[in-house]
N, C-alpha and C positions, 0 to 999 in steps of 0.2 A: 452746093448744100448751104442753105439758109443758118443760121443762127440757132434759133430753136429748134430745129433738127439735130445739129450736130451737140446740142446743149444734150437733148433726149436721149442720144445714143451714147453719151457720155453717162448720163445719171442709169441705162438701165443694162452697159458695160459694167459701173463699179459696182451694181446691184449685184450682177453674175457673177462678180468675182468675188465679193464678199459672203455668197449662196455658198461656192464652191470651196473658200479657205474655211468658212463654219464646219462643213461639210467634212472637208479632209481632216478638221483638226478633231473634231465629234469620233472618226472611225481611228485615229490616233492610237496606237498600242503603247500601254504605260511601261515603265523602265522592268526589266527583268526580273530585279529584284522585288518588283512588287508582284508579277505575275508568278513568282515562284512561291512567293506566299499566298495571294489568290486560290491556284490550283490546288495548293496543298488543304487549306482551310473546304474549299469544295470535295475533297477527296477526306478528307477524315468525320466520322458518324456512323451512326448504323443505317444502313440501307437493306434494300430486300426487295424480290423482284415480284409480289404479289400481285401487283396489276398486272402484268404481264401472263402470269398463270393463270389469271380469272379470264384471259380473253383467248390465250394457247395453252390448255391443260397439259400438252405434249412436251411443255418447258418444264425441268425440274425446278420447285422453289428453293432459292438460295438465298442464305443470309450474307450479310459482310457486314465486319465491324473494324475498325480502322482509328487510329490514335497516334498522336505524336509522339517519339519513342528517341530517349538519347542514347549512342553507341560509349560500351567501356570499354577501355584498353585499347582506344583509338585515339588520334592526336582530331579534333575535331574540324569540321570543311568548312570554309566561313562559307556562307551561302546558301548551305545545303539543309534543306529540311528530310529529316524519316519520319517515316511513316509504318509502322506496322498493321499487316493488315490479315484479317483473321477471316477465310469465307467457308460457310457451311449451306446445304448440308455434304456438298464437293468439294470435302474438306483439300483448303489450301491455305498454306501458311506461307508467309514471303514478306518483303521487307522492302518498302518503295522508298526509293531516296530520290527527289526532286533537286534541280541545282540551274544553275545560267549555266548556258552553250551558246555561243555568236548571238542570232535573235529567236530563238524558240529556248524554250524549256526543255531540260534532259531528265529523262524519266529512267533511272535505272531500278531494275528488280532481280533481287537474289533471293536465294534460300536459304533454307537454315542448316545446321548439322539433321541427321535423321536420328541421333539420338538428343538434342535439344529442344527440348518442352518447353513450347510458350502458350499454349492453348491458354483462353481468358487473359492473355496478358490487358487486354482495355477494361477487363472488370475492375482491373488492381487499383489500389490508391495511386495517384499521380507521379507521386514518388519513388515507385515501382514499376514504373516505366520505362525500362531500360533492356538493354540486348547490349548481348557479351559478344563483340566484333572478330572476337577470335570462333566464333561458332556461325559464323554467317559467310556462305560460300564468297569463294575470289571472284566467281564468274560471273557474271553479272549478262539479263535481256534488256537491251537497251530501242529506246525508241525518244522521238520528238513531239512536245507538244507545242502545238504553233495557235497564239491567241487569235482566236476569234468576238466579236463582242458581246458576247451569251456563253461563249464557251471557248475550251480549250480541246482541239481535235490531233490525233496524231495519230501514226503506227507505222513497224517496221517492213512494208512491202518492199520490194519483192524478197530480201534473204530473209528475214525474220531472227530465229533464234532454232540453233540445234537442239535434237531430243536426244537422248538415251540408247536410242531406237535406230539413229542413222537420217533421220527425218528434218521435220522445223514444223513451227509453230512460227506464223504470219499474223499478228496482233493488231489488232484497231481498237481506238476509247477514245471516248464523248465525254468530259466530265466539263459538269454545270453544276450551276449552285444548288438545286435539288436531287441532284441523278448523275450516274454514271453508264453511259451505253459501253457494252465490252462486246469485242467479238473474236475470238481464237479460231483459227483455222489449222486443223493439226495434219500434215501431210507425211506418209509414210517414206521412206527411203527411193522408193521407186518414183517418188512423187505424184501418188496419189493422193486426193484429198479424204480423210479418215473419220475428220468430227469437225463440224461446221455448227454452234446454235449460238446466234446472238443473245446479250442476258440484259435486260433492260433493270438497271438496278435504282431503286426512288427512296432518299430520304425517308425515313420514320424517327416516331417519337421513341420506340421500343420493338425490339427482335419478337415478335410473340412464337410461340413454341408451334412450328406444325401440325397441322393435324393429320391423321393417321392415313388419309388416301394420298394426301401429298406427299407424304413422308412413302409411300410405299410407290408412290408414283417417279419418286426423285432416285428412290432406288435402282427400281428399276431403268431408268432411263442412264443412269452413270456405271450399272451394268452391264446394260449394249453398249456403251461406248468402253468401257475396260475389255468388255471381251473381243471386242473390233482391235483394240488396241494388239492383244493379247495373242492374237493371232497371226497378226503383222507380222509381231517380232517374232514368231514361229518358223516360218518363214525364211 
């Protein structure tokens, strides 16, 4: 091998290799601490699954509104961001606290007492932003979220989280900078699947009030799934 040959395959060797470390260091995932502020900042707003209705009528419209929220009567977690988070019109109140785990993010969600009213807590002045840690269950649905470079993906396949019921509830979420894909799969005791609807939830400027066929549409549709449920536990 001549001279300028081996010259050649030298210059388009460090080519390759400098393609490839650009490469690796571009798809690089930032330090925990910053992906646990990331998700959280993508995960707090109002969102609403509007697009999603206009193309499947057969999804009920849901709103979510979500806000940074500090716990009282608690010694606080270095690391860990809450998040309270408020979804209508299937209505659900719950309490997401993001934190480091090895290298993914740990998503845990609890619930509140059932006599503890927070409805519109993200309406409130900022300073009013707060949950009383003695009214927020011990038990906690836990799941990973692992960075992707658009987004952070995760869920608790295959145990998920028990229900009430005897069952579990098998979780998946997409959360990106404008949107949150959610998908619950609620499985009966016997391990049948019960309520399957993915919820495509997108950024908005403002919650606008539904109107009266979606509202009666969303009823009815979390209806059949109460009475599905309802009968389960009959059973």
């Amino acid at each position: 091998m001549n001279f300028v040959k081996v010259y050649t395959l030298t210059v388009l060797f460090s080519a390759f290799t400098f393609v490839q470390a650009t490469r690796a260091n571009a798809i690089t995932a930032p330090p925990l601490q910053t992906q646990v502020k990331q998700v959280t900042q993508w995960f707090t707003g109002l969102f609403d699954n509007s697009q999603q209705v206009v193309t499947n009528p057969s999804v009920p419209l849901i709103t979510l509104s979500s806000c940074s929220v500090e716990l009282t009567n608690a010694n606080p977690a270095t690391g860990t961001e809450n998040i309270y988070l408020e979804q209508k019109s299937i209505n659900r109140f719950r309490l997401y606290s993001f934190s480091q785990e090895n290298s993914a993010v740990n998503l845990s969600i609890r619930a509140f007492d059932t006599n503890y009213s927070v409805t519109g807590l993200c309406n409130r002045p900022e300073s009013e932003h707060t949950l009383d840690s003695s009214k927020v269950s011990a038990t906690s649905c836990n799941l990973k979220l692992f960075w992707e470079p658009a987004d952070y993906i995760g869920n608790n396949f295959p145990n998920g989280c028990p229900t009430s019921s005897g069952g579990k509830v098998v979780s998946s979420v997409t959360v990106f900078k404008n949107g949150i894909d959610s998908l619950d799969k609620i499985f009966g005791a016997n391990g049948n699947l019960l309520f399957a609807t993915p919820i495509e939830f997108r950024r908005v400027d403002s919650i606008p009030e539904p109107s009266f066929t979606l509202g009666i549409l969303a009823l009815g549709v979390w209806g059949t799934s109460k009475t599905i449920l309802r009968k389960h536990k009959q059973k």
